[in-house]
TORKEMI-413996 format. One record per residue: x negated, y, z of N, C-alpha, C, O in turn. Coordinates in steps of 0.05 Angstrom, whole numbers. Atoms other than C-alpha are relative to their C-alpha. Layout:
residues N
REC_X_Y_Z_X_Y_Z_X_Y_Z_X_Y_Z
...
//
This chain:
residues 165
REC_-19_-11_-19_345_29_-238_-11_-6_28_-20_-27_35
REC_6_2_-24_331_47_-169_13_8_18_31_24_12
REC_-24_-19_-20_363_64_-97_1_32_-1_16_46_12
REC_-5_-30_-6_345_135_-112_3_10_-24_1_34_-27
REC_-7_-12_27_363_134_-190_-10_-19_-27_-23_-40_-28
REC_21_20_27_339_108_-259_-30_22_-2_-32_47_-3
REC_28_-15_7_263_123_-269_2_-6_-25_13_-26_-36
REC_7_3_29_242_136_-335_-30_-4_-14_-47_13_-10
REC_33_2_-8_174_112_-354_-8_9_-45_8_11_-64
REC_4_2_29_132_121_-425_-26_-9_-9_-47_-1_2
REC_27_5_-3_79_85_-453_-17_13_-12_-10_12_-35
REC_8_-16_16_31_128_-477_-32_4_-13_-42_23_-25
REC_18_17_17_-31_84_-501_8_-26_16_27_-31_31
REC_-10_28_-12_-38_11_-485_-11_3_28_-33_13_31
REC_2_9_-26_-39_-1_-414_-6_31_19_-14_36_41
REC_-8_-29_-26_-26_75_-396_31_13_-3_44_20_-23
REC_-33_-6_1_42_93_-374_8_21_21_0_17_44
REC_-10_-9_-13_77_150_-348_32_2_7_52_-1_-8
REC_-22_2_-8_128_157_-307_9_37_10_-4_57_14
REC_-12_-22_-3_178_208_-295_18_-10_28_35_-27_30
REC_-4_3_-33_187_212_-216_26_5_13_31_29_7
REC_-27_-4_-18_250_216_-178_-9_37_10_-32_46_8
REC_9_-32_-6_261_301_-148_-14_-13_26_-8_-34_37
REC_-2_-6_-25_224_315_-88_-2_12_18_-8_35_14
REC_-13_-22_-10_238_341_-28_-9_7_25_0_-9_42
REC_14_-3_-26_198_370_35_17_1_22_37_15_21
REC_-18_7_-10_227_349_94_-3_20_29_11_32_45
REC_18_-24_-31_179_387_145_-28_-3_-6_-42_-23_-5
REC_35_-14_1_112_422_132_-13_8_33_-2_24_48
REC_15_-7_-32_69_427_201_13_-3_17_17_12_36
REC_-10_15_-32_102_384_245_-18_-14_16_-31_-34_10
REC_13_13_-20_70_376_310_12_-30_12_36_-34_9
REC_-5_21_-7_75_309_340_-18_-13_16_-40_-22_8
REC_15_22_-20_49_273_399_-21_-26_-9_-34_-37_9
REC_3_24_3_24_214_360_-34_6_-20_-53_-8_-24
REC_28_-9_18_-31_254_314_-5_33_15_11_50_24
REC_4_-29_-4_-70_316_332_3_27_-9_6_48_2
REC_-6_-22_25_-64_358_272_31_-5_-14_43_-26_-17
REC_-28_7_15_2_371_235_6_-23_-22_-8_-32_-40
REC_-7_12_28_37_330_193_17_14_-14_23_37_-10
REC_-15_-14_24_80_339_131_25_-23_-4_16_-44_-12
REC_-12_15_14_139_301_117_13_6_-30_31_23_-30
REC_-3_8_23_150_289_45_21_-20_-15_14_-43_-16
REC_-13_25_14_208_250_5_5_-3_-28_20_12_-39
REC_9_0_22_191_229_-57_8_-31_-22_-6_-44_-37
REC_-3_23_3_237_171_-70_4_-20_29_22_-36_33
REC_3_20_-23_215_140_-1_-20_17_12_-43_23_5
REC_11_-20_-22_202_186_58_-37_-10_-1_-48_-31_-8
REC_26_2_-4_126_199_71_-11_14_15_-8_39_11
REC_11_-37_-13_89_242_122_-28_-9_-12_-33_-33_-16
REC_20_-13_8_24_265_96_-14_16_23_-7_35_37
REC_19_-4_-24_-35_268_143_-27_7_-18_-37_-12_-30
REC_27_-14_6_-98_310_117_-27_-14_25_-25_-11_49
REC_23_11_-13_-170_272_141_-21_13_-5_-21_26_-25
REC_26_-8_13_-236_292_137_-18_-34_-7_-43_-31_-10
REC_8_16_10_-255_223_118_9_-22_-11_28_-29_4
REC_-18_15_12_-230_172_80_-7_-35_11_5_-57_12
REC_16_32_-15_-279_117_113_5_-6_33_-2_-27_44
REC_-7_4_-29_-259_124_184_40_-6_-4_56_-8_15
REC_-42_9_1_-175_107_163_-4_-27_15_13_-30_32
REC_-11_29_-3_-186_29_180_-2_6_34_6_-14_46
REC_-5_-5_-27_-191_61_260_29_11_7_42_13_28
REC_-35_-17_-5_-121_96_246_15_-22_-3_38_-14_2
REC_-14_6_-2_-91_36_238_30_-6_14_52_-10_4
REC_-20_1_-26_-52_32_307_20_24_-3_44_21_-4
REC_-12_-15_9_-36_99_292_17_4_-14_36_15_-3
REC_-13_8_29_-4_91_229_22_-12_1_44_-6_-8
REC_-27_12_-2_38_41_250_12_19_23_33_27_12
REC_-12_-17_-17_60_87_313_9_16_-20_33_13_-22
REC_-12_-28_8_73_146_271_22_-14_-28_46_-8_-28
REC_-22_21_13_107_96_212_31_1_17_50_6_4
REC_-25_10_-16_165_84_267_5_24_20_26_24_33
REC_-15_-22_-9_171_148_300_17_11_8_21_30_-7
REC_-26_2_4_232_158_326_22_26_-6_46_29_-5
REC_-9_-24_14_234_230_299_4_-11_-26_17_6_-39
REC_-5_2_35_238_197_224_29_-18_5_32_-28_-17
REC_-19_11_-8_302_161_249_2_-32_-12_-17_-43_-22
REC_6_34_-5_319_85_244_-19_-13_-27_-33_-33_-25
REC_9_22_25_292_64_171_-31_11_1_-47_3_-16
REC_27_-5_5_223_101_189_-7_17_-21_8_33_-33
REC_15_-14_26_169_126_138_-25_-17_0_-32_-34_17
REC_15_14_13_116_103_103_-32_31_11_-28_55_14
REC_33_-10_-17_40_137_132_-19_0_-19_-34_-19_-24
REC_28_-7_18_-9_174_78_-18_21_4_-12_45_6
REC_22_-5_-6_-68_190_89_-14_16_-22_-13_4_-44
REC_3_-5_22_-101_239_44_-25_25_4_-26_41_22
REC_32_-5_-1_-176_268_29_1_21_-24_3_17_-48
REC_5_-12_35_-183_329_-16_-23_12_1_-32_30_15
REC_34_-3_17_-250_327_-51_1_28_-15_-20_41_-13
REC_12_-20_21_-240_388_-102_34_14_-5_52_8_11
REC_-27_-22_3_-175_437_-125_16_-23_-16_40_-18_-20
REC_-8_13_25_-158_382_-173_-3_-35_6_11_-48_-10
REC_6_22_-2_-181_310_-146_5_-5_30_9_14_45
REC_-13_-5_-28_-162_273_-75_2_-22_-2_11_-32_-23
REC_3_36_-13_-170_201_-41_20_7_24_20_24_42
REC_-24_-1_-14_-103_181_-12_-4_-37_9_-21_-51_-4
REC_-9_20_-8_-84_114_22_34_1_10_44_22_15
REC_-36_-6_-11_-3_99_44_-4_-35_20_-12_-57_12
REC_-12_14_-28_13_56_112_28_-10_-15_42_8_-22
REC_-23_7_12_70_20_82_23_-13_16_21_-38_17
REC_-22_14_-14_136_4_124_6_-30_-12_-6_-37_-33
REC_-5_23_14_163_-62_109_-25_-17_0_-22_-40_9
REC_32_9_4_82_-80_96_-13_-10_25_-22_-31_33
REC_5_-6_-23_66_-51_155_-37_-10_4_-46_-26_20
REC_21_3_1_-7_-48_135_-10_13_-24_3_14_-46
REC_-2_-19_26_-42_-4_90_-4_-11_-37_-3_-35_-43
REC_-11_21_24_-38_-21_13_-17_16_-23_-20_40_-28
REC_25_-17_28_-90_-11_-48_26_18_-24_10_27_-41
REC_-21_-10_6_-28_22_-83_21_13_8_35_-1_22
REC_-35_-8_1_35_66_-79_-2_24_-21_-21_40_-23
REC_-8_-14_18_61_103_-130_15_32_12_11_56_6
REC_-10_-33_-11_104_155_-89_-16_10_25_-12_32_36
REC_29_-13_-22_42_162_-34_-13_15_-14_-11_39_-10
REC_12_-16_15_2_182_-84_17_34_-10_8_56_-8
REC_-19_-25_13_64_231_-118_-7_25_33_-18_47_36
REC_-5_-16_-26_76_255_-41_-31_15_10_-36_38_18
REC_31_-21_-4_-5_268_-30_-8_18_-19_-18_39_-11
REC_0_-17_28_-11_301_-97_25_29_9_19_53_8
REC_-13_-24_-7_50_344_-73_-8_18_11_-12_41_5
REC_17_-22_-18_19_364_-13_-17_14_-4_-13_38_2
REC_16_-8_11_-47_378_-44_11_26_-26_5_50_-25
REC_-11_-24_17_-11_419_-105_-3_25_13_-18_45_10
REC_-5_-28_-17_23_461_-51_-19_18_17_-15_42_23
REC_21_-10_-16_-36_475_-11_-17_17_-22_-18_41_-17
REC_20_-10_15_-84_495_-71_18_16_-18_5_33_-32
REC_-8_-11_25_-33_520_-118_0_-2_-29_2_10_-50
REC_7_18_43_-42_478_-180_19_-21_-9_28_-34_10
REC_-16_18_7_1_434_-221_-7_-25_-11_5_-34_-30
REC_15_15_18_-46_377_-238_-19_-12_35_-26_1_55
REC_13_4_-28_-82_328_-181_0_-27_-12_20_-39_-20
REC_11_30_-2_-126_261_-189_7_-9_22_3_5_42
REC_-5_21_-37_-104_208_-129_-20_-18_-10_-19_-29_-33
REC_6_22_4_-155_163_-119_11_-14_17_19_0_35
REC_-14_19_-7_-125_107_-93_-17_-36_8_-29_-50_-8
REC_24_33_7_-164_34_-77_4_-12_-11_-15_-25_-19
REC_3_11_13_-128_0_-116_-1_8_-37_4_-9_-54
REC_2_-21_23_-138_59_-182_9_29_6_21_38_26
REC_-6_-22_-2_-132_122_-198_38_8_-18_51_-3_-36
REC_-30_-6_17_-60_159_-216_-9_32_-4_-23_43_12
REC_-5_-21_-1_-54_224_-245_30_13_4_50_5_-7
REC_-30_-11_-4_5_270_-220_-1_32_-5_-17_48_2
REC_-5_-29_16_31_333_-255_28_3_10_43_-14_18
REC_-19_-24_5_81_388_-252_11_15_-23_6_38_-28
REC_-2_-15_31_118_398_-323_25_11_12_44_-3_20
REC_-24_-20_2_166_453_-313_5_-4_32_-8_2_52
REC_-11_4_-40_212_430_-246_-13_-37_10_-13_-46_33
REC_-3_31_-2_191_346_-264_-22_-2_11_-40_12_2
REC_20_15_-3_144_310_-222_-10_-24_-24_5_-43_-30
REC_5_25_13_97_265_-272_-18_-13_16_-34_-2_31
REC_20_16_-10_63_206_-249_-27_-25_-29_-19_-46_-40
REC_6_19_20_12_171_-301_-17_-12_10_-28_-2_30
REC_20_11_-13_-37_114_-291_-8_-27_-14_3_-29_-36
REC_5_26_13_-64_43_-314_19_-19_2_24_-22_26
REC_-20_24_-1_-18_-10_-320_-10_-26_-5_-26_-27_-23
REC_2_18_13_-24_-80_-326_26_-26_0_42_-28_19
REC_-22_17_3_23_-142_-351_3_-19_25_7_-41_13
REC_2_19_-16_24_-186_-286_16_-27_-6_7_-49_-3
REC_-15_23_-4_86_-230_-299_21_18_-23_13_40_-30
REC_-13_-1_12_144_-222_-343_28_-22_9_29_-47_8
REC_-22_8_-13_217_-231_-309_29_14_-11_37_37_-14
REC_-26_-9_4_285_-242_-328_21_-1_24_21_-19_41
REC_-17_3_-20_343_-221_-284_26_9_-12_30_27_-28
REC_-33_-6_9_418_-223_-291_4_30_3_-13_46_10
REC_-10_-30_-6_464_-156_-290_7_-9_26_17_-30_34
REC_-1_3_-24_459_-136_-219_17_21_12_20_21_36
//
């Protein structure tokens, strides 16, 4: 259970699991903005995202300042957004990173960065199927019917019980 619903996940060998994504929902395609030169995209996918297209994936650790500026925005209104960054290699494959609010620094993982760069990328190329690489792995994200899927490696870190909340 989450603030934007119950996810549904499945495992579907050992230590690969997909998930079945919250809807999502474009918020604004080619918004100009003072803070980057080229458009962005805002994206919500669970947890707002704008989506920034690079031509390199090795020059991001100079966007950091950026990142956090465009993170807090005061067009995304008080709770912000989260800042991904996203590289497409081929019709089908694509190196993303996500600026993470709360973090507020970028993060070898996100699950709905990846969904939200995968969106973008879909919509741009027209395909229902998109590799994220990611630093800390890769996710695959699909299009079955209207469902966003997300699948990817998993592993056991910890094992926690918590009361009914």
């Amino acid at each position: 259970k989450t603030q934007v619903g119950e996810i549904f996940c499945e495992v579907l060998e050992k230590n690969k699991i997909e998930v079945q994504m919250p809807p999502t929902r474009w918020l604004k395609k080619n918004w100009s903005t003072p803070l980057w030169p080229k458009p962005v995209h805002w994206i919500n996918t669970g947890v707002p995202h704008l989506v920034i297209e690079v031509d390199s994936m090795e020059e991001l650790i100079q966007y950091k300042n950026e990142a956090a500026d465009l993170r807090s925005w005061d067009q995304l209104g008080a709770g912000g957004s989260n800042v991904t960054f996203v590289k497409i290699q081929s019709d089908q494959t694509m190196a993303a990173v996500s600026f993470e609010r709360g973090i507020e620094d970028f993060t070898l993982g996100c699950g709905t960065g990846a969904v939200a760069a995968a969106v973008y990328a879909m919509d741009k190329l027209n395909t229902n199927f998109c590799q994220v690489q990611m630093p800390g792995g890769d996710l695959e994200v699909l299009l079955r019917e209207s469902q966003i899927i997300m699948r990817g490696r998993a592993q056991k870190i910890a094992t926690i019980e918590m009361e009914n909340l």
